[in-house]
C-alpha positions as CSV (number, residue, x, y, z in Angstrom):
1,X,-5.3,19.1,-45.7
2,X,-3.6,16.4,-47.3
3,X,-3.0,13.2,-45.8
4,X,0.7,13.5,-46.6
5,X,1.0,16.6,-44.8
6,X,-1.4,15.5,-42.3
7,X,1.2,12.9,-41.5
8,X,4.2,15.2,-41.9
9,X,2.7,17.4,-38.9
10,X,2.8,14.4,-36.5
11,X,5.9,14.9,-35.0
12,X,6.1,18.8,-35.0
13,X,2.8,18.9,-32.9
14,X,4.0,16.2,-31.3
15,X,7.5,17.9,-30.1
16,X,5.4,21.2,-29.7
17,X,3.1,20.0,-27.4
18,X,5.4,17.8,-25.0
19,X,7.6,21.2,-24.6
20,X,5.1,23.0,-23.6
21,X,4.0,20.0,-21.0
22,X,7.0,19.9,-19.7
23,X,8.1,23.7,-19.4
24,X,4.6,23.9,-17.8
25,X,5.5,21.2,-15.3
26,X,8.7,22.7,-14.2
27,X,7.0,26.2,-14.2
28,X,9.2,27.8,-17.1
29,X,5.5,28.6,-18.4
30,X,2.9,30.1,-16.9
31,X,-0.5,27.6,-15.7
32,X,-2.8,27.0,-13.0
33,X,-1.4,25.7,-9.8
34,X,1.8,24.4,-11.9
35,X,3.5,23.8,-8.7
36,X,2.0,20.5,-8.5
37,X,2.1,19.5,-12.1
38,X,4.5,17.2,-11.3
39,X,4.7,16.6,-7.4
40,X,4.6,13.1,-7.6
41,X,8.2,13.0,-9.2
42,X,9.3,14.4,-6.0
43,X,7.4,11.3,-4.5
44,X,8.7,8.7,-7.1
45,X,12.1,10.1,-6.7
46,X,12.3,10.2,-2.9
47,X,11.3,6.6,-3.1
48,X,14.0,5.8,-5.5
49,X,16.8,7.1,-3.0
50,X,15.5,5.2,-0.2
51,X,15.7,2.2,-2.6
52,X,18.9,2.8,-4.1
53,X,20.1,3.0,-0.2
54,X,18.4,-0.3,0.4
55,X,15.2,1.0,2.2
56,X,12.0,0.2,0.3
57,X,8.6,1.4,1.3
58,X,6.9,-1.2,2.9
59,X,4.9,-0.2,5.5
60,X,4.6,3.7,3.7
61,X,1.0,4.1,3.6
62,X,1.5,5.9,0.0
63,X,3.1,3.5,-1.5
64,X,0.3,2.2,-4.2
65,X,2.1,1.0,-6.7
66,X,3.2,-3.3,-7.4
67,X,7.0,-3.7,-7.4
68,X,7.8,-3.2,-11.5
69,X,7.3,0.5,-10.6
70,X,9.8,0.7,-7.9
71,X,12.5,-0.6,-11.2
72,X,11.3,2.4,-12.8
73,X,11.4,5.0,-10.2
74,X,15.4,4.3,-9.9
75,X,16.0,4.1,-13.3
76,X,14.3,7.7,-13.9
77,X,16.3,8.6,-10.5
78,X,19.7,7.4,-11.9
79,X,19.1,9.2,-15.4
80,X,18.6,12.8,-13.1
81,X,17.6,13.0,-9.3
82,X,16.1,16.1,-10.4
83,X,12.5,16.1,-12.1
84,X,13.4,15.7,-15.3
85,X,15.0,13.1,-14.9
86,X,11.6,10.5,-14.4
87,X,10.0,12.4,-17.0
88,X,12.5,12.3,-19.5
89,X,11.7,8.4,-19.6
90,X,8.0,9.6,-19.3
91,X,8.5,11.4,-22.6
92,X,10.3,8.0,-23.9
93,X,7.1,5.9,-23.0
94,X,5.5,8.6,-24.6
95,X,7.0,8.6,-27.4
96,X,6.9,5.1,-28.2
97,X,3.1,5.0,-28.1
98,X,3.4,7.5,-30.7
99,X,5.2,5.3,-32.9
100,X,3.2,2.5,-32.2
101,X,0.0,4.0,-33.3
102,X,1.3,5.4,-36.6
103,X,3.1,1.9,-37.3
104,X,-0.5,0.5,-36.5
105,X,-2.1,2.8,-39.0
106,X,0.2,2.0,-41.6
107,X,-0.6,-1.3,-41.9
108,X,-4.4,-0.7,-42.0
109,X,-3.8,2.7,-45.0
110,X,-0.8,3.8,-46.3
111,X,-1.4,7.0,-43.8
112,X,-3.7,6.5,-40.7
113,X,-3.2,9.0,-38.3
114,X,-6.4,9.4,-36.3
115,X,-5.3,7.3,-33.3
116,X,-1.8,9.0,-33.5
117,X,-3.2,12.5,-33.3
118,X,-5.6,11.6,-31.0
119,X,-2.1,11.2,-28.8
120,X,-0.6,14.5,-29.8
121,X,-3.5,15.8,-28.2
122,X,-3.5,13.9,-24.6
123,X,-1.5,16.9,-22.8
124,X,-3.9,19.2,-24.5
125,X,-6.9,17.2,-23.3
126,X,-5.3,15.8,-20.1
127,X,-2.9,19.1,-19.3
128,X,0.8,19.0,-18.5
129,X,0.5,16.0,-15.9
130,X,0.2,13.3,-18.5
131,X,4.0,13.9,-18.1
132,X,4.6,13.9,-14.5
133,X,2.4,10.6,-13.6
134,X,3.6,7.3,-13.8
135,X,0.5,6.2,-16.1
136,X,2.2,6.1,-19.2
137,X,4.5,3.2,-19.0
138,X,1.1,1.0,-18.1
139,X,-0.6,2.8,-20.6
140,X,2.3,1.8,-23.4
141,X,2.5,-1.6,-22.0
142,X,-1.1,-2.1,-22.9
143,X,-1.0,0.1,-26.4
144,X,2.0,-2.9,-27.4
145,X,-0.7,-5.9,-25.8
146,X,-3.4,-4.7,-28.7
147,X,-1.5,-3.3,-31.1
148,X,0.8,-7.0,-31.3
149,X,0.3,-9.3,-34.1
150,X,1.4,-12.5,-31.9
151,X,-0.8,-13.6,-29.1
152,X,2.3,-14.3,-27.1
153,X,3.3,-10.8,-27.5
154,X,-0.3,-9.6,-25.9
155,X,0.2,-11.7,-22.8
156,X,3.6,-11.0,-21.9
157,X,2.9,-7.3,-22.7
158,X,-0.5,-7.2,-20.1
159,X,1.3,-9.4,-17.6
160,X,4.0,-6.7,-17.8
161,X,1.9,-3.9,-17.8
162,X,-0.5,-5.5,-14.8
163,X,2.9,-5.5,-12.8
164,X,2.9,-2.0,-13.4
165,X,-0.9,-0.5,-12.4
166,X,-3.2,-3.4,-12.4
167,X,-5.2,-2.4,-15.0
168,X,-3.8,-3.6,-18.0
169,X,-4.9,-6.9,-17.0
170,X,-8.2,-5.8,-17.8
171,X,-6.8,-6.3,-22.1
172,X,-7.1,-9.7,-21.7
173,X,-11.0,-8.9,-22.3
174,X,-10.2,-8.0,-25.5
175,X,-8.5,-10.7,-26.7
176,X,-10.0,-13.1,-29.4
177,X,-11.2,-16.2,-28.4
178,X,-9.4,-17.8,-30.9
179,X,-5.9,-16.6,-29.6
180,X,-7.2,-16.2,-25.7
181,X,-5.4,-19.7,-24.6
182,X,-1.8,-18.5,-25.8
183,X,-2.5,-15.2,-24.7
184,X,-3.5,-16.3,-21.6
185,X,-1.0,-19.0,-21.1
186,X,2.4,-16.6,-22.0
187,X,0.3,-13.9,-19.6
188,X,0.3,-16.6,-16.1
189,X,3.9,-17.7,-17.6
190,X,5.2,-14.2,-17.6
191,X,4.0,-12.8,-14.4
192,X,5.2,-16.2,-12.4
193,X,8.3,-15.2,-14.0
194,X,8.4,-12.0,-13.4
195,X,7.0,-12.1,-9.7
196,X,9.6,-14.9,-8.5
197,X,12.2,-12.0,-9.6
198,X,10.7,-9.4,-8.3
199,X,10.1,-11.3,-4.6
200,X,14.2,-12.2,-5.1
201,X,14.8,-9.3,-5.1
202,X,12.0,-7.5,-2.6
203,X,10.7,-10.5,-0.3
204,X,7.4,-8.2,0.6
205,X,7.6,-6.7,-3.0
206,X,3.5,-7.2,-2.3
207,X,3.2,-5.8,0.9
208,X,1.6,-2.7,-1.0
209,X,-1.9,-4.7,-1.4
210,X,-2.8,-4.8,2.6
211,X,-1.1,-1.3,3.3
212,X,-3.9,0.0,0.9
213,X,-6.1,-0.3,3.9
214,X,-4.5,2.7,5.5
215,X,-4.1,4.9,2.7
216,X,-8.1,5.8,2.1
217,X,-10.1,6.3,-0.5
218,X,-8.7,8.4,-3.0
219,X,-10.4,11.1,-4.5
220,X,-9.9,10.4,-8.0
221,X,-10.6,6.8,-7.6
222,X,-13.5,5.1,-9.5
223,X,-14.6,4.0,-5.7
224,X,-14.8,7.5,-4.7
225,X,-17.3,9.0,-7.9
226,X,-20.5,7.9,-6.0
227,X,-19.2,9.9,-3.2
228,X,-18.0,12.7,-5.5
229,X,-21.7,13.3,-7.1
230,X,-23.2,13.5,-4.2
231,X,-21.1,16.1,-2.1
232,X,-21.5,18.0,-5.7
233,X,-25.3,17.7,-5.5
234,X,-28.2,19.8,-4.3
235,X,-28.3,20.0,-1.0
């Protein structure tokens, strides 16, 4: 296959598969235990109407998340209470990595769409509930923090997306030394920033961190894998 073609197929796949993710998810197609493809919208979105009313989780035991999520719970919540409304902005976030990666390639070839098809493949790979977890707006906040030129853009981008699940932090391991000290500086400037907002707006914004000590290990934790292998072993 030419790499022209190769390219042109991008977006075709790409629609393709995210239809079938989503008609999956809202069990318009048939797959295994679809009901809970996407039973944490019902979560996110329950969340979102306490919040809108004023209420916000602080001593819910579920709540995991730090406080940028709860700004993107309502906004998927004021799009559509229903489902599709939070994964309709899913599917954006989802759709912007895409563009990121085959902008990325283009500066490297004319056409370099191995990271980009890579992509079309997560719901393939992952199944239909790449679309119904919150993980992709971390996951394209990080994408932006390595695929940026500027160093500024790479801290604000992980301080952002460490707002968001914590783990983005972890890009600033990838950072050259050369550009570490900006990247670190506009990374402590931009989650200051951010936080002071954030506790404006939600004094106990952070209350999540000591209510994790009620919630348990989770199952599909890294914490839990030791644990995992060994109820799987021999007896």
């Amino acid at each position: 296959m030419k790499e022209s073609s190769t390219s042109g197929a991008l977006f075709p796949a790409w629609a393709m598969t995210r239809l079938w993710a989503i008609c999956a998810g809202l069990q318009l197609l048939p797959y295994p235990n679809a009901q809970y493809l996407f039973s944490d919208v019902r979560l996110y979105n329950w969340w979102a109407g306490n919040i809108i009313d004023g209420h916000f989780p602080i001593n819910d035991p579920m709540w995991q998340y730090p406080p940028i999520a709860a700004l993107l719970f309502t906004l998927g919540y004021l799009i559509s209470p229903q489902t599709i409304g939070f994964v309709s902005l899913a599917l954006t976030a989802d759709a912007a990595i895409l563009a990121m990666l085959i902008r990325a390639g283009r500066r490297v070839t004319p056409i370099a769409v191995t990271p980009a098809w890579l992509w079309v493949a997560t719901p393939l790979v992952m199944g239909p509930i790449a679309l119904g977890r919150f993980d992709v707006f971390p996951t394209a906040l990080a994408v932006a923090a390595l695929l940026a030129t500027r160093p500024q853009t790479t801290g604000a981008a992980l301080a952002v997306g460490a707002l968001l699940k914590v783990w983005p932090g972890l890009g600033l391991l990838a950072v050259k030394r050369s550009a570490f000290a900006k990247t670190f500086l506009m990374f402590i400037l931009t989650g200051v920033a951010v936080t002071a907002a954030l506790m404006a707006w939600w004094p106990d914004s952070f209350g999540f961190i000591i209510g994790q000590r009620s919630r348990g290990l989770q199952i599909e934790s890294v914490g839990a894998l030791p644990y995992m292998l060994w109820n799987v072993g021999p007896s």
